[in-house]
PDB file with one MODEL, atoms N, CA, C and O in Angstrom:
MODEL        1
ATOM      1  N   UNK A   1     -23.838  29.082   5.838  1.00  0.00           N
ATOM      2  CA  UNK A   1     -24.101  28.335   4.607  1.00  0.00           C
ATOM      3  C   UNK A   1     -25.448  28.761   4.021  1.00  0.00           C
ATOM      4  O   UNK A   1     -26.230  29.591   4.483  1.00  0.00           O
ATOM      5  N   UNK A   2     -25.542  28.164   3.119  1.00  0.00           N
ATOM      6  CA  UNK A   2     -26.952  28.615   1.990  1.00  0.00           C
ATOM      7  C   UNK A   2     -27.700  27.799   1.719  1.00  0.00           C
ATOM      8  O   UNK A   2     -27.434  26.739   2.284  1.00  0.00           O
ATOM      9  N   UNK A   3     -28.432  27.773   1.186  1.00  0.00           N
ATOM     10  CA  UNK A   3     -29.745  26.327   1.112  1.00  0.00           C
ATOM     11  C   UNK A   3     -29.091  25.187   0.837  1.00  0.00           C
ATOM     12  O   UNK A   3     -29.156  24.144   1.487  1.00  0.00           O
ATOM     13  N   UNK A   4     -28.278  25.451  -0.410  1.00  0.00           N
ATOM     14  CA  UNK A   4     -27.345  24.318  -0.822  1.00  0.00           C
ATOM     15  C   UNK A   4     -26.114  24.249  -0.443  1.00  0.00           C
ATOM     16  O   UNK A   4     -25.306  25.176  -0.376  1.00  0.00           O
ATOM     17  N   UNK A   5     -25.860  22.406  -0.025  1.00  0.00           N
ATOM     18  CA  UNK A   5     -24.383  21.943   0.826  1.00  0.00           C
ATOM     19  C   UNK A   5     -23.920  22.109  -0.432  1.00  0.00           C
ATOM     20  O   UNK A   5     -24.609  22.032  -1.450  1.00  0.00           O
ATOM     21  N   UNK A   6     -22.064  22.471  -0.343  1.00  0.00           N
ATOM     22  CA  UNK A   6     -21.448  22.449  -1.749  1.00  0.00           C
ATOM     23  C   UNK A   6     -20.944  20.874  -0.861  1.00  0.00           C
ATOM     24  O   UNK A   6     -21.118  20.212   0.162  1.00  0.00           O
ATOM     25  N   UNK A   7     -19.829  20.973  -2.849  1.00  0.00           N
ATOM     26  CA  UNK A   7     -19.340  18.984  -2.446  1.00  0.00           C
ATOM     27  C   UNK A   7     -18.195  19.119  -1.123  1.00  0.00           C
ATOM     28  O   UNK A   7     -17.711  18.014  -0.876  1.00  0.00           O
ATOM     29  N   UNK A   8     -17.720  20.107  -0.322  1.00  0.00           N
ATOM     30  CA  UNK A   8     -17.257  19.984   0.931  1.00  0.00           C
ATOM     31  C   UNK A   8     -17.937  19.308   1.958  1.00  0.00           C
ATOM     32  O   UNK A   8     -17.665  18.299   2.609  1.00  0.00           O
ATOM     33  N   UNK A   9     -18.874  20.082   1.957  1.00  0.00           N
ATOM     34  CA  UNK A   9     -20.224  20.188   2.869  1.00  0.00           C
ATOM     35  C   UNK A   9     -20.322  18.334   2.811  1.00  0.00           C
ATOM     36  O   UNK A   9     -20.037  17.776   3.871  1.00  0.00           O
ATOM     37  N   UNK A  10     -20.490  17.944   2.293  1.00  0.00           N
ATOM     38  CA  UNK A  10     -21.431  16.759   1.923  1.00  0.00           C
ATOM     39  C   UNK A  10     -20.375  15.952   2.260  1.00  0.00           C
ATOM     40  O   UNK A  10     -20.534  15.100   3.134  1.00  0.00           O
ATOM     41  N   UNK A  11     -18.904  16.137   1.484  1.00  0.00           N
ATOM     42  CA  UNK A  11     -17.601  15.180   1.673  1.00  0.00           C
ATOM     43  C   UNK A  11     -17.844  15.296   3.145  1.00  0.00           C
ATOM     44  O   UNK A  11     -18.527  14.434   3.697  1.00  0.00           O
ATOM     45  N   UNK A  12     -17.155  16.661   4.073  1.00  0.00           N
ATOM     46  CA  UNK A  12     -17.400  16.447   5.250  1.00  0.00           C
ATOM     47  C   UNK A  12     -18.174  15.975   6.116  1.00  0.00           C
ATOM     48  O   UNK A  12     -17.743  15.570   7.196  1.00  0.00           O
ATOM     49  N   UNK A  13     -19.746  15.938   5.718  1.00  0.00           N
ATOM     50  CA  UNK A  13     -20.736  15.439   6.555  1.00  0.00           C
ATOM     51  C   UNK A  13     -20.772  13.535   6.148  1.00  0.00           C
ATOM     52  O   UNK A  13     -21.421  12.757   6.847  1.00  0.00           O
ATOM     53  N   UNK A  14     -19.995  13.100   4.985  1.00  0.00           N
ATOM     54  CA  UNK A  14     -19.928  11.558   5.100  1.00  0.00           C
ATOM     55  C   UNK A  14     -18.565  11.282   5.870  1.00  0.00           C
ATOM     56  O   UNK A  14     -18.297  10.224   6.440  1.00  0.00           O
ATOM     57  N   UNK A  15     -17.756  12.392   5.796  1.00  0.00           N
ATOM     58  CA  UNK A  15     -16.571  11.392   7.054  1.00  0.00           C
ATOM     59  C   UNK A  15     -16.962  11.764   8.056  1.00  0.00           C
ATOM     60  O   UNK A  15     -16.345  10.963   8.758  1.00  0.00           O
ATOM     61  N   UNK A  16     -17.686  12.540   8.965  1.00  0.00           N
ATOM     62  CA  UNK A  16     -18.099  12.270  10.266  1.00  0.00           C
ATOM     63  C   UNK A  16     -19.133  11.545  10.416  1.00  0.00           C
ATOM     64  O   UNK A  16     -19.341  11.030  11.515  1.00  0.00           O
ATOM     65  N   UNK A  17     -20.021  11.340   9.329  1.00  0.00           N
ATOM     66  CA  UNK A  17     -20.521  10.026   9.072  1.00  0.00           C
ATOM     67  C   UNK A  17     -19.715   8.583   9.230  1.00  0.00           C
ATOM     68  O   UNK A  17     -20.041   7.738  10.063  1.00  0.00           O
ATOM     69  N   UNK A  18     -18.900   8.473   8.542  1.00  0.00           N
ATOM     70  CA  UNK A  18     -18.533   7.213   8.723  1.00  0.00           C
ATOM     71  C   UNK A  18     -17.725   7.331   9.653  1.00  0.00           C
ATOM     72  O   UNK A  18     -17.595   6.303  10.317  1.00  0.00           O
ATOM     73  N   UNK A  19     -17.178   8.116   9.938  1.00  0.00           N
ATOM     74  CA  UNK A  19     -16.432   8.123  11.087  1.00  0.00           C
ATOM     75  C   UNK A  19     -16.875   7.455  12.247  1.00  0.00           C
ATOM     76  O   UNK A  19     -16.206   6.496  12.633  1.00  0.00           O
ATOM     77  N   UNK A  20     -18.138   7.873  13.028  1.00  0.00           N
ATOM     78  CA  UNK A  20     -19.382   7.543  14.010  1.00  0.00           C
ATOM     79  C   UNK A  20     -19.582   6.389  13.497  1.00  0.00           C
ATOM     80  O   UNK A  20     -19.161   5.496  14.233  1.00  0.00           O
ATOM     81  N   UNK A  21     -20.019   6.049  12.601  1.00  0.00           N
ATOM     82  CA  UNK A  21     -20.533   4.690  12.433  1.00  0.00           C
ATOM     83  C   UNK A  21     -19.937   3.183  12.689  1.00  0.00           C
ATOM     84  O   UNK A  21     -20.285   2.069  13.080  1.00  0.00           O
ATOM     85  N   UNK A  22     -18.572   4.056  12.103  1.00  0.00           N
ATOM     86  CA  UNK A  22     -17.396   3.190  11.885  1.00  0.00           C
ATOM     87  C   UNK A  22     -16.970   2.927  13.494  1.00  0.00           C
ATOM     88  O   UNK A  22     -16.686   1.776  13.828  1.00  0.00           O
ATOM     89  N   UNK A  23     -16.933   4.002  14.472  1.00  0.00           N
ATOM     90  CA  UNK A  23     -16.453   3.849  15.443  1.00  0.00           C
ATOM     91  C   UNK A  23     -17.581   2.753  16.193  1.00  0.00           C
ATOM     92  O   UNK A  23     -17.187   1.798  16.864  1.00  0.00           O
ATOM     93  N   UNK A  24     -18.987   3.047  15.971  1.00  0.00           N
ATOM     94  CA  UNK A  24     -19.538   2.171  16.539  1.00  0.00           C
ATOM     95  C   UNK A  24     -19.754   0.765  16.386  1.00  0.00           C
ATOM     96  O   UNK A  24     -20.145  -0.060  17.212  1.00  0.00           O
ATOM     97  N   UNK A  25     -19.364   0.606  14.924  1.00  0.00           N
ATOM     98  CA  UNK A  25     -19.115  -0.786  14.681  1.00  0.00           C
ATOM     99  C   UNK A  25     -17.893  -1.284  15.543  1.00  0.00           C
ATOM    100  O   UNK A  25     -18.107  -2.219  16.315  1.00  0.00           O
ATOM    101  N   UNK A  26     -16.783  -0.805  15.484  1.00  0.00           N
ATOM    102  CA  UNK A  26     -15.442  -1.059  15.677  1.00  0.00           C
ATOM    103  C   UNK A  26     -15.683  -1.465  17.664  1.00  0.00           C
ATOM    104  O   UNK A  26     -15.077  -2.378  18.224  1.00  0.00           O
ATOM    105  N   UNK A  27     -16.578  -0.624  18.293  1.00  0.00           N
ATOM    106  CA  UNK A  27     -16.905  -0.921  19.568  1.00  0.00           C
ATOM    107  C   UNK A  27     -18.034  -1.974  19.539  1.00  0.00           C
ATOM    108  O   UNK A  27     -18.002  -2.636  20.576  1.00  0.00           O
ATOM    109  N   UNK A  28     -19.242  -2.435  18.509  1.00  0.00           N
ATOM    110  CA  UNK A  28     -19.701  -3.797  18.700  1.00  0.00           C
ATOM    111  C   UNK A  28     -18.534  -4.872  18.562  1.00  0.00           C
ATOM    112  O   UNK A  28     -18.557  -5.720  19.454  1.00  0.00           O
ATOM    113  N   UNK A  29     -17.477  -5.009  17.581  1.00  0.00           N
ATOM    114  CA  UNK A  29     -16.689  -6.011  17.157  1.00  0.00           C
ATOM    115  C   UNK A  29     -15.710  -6.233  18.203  1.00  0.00           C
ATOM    116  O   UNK A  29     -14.799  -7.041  18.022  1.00  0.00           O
ATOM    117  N   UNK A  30     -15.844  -5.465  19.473  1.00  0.00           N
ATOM    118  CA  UNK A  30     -14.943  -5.532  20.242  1.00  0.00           C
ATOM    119  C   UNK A  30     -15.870  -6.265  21.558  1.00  0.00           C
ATOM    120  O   UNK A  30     -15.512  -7.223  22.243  1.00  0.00           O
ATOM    121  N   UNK A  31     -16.824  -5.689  21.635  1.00  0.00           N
ATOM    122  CA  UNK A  31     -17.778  -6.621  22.655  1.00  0.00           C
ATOM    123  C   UNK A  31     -17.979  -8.137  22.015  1.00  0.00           C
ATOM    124  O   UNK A  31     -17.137  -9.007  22.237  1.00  0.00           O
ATOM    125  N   UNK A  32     -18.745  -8.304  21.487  1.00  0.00           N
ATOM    126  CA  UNK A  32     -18.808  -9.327  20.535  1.00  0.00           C
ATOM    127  C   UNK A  32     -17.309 -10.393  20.897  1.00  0.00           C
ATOM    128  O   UNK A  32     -17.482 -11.329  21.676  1.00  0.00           O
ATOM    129  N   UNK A  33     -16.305 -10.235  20.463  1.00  0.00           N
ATOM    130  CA  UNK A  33     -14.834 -11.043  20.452  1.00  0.00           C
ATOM    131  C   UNK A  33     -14.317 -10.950  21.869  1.00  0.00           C
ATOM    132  O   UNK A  33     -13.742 -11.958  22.281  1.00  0.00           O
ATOM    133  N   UNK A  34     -14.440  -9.729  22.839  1.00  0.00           N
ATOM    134  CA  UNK A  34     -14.326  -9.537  24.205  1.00  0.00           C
ATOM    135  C   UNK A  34     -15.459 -10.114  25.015  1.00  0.00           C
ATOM    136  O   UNK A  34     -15.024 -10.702  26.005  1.00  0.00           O
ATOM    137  N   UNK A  35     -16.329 -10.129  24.948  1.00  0.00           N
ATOM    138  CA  UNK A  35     -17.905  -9.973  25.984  1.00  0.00           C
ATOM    139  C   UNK A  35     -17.833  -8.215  26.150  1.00  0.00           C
ATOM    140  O   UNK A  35     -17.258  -7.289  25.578  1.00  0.00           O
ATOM    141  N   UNK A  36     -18.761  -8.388  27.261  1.00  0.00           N
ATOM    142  CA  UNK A  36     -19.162  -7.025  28.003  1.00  0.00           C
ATOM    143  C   UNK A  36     -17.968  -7.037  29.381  1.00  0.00           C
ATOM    144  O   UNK A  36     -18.008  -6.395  30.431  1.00  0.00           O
ATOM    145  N   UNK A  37     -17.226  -7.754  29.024  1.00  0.00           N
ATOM    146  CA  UNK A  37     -15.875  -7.884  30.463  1.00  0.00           C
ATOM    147  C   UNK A  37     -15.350  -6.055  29.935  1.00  0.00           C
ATOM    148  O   UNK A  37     -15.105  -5.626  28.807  1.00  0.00           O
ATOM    149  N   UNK A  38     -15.331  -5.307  31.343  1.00  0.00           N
ATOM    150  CA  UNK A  38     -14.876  -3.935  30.889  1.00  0.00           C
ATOM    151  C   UNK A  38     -13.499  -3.837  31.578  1.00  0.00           C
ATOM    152  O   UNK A  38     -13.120  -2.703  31.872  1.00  0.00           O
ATOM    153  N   UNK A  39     -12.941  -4.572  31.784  1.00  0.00           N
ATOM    154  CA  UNK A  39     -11.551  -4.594  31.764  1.00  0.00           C
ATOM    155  C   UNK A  39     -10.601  -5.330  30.285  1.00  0.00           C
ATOM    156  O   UNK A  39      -9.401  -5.204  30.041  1.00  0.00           O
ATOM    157  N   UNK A  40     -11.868  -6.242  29.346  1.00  0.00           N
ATOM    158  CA  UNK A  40     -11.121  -6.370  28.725  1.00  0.00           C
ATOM    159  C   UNK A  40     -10.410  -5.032  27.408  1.00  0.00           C
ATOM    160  O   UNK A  40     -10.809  -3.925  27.047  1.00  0.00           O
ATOM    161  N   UNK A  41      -9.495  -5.696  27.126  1.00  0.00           N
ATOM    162  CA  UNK A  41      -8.377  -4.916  26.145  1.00  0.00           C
ATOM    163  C   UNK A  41      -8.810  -4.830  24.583  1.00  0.00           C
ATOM    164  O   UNK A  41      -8.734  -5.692  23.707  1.00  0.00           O
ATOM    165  N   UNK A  42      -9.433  -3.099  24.518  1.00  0.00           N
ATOM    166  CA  UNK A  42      -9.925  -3.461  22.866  1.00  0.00           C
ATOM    167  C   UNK A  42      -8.588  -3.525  21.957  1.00  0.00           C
ATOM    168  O   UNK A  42      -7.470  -3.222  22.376  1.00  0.00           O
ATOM    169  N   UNK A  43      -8.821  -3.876  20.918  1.00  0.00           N
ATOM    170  CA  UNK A  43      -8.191  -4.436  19.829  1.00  0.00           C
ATOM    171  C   UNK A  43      -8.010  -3.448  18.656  1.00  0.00           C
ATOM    172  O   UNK A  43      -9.144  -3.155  18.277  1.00  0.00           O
ATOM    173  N   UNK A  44      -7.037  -2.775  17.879  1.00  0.00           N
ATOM    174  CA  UNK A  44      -7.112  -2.039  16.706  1.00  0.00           C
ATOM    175  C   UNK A  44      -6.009  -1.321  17.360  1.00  0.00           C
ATOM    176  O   UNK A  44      -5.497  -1.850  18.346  1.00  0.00           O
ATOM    177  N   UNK A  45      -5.419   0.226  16.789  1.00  0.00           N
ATOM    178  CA  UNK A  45      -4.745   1.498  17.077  1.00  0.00           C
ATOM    179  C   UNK A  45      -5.179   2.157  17.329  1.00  0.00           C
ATOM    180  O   UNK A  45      -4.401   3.101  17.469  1.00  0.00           O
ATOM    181  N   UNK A  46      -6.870   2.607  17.721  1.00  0.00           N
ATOM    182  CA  UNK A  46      -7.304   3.665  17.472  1.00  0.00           C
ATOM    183  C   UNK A  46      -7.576   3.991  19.695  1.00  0.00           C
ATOM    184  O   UNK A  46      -8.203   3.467  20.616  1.00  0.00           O
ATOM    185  N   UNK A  47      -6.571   5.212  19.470  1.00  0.00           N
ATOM    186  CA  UNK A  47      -6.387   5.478  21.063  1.00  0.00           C
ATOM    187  C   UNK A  47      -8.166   6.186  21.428  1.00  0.00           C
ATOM    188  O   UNK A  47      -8.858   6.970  20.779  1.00  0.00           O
ATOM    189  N   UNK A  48      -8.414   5.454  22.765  1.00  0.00           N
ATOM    190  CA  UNK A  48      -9.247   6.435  23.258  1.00  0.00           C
ATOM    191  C   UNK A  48      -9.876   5.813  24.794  1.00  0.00           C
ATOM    192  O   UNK A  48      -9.406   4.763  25.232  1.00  0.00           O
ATOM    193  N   UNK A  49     -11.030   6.597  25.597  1.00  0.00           N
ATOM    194  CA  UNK A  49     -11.162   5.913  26.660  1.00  0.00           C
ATOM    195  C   UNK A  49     -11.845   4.001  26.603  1.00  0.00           C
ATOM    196  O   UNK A  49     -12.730   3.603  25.846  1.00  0.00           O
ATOM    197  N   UNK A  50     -11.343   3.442  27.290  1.00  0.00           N
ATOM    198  CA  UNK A  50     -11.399   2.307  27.022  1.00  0.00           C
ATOM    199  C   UNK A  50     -12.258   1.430  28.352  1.00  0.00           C
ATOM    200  O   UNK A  50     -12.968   0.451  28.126  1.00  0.00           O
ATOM    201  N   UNK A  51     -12.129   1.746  29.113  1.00  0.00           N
ATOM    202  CA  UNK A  51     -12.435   1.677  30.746  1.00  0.00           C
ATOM    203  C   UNK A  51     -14.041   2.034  30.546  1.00  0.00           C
ATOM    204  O   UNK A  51     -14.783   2.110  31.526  1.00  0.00           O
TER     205      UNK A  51
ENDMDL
END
């Protein structure tokens, strides 16, 4: 790349932006309504390690 991000650059760097962010919210809202119990069962569709 070159000094300047084109509007890809930038689109892409806000969805892995929100992406991360989003995921980390989505894992407070799950402690929060769960506790810190790590057997409990998060909540949403979004597959991943859970344990």
């Amino acid at each position: 790349m070159g000094e300047t991000m084109t509007d890809y650059d930038h689109i892409a760097a806000a969805v892995i932006f929100l992406l991360i962010v989003g995921g980390l919210i989505w894992r407070a809202l799950d402690r929060r309504i769960y506790g810190a119990d790590p057997q409990a069962q998060p909540h949403g569709d979004i597959p991943g390690p859970s344990k």
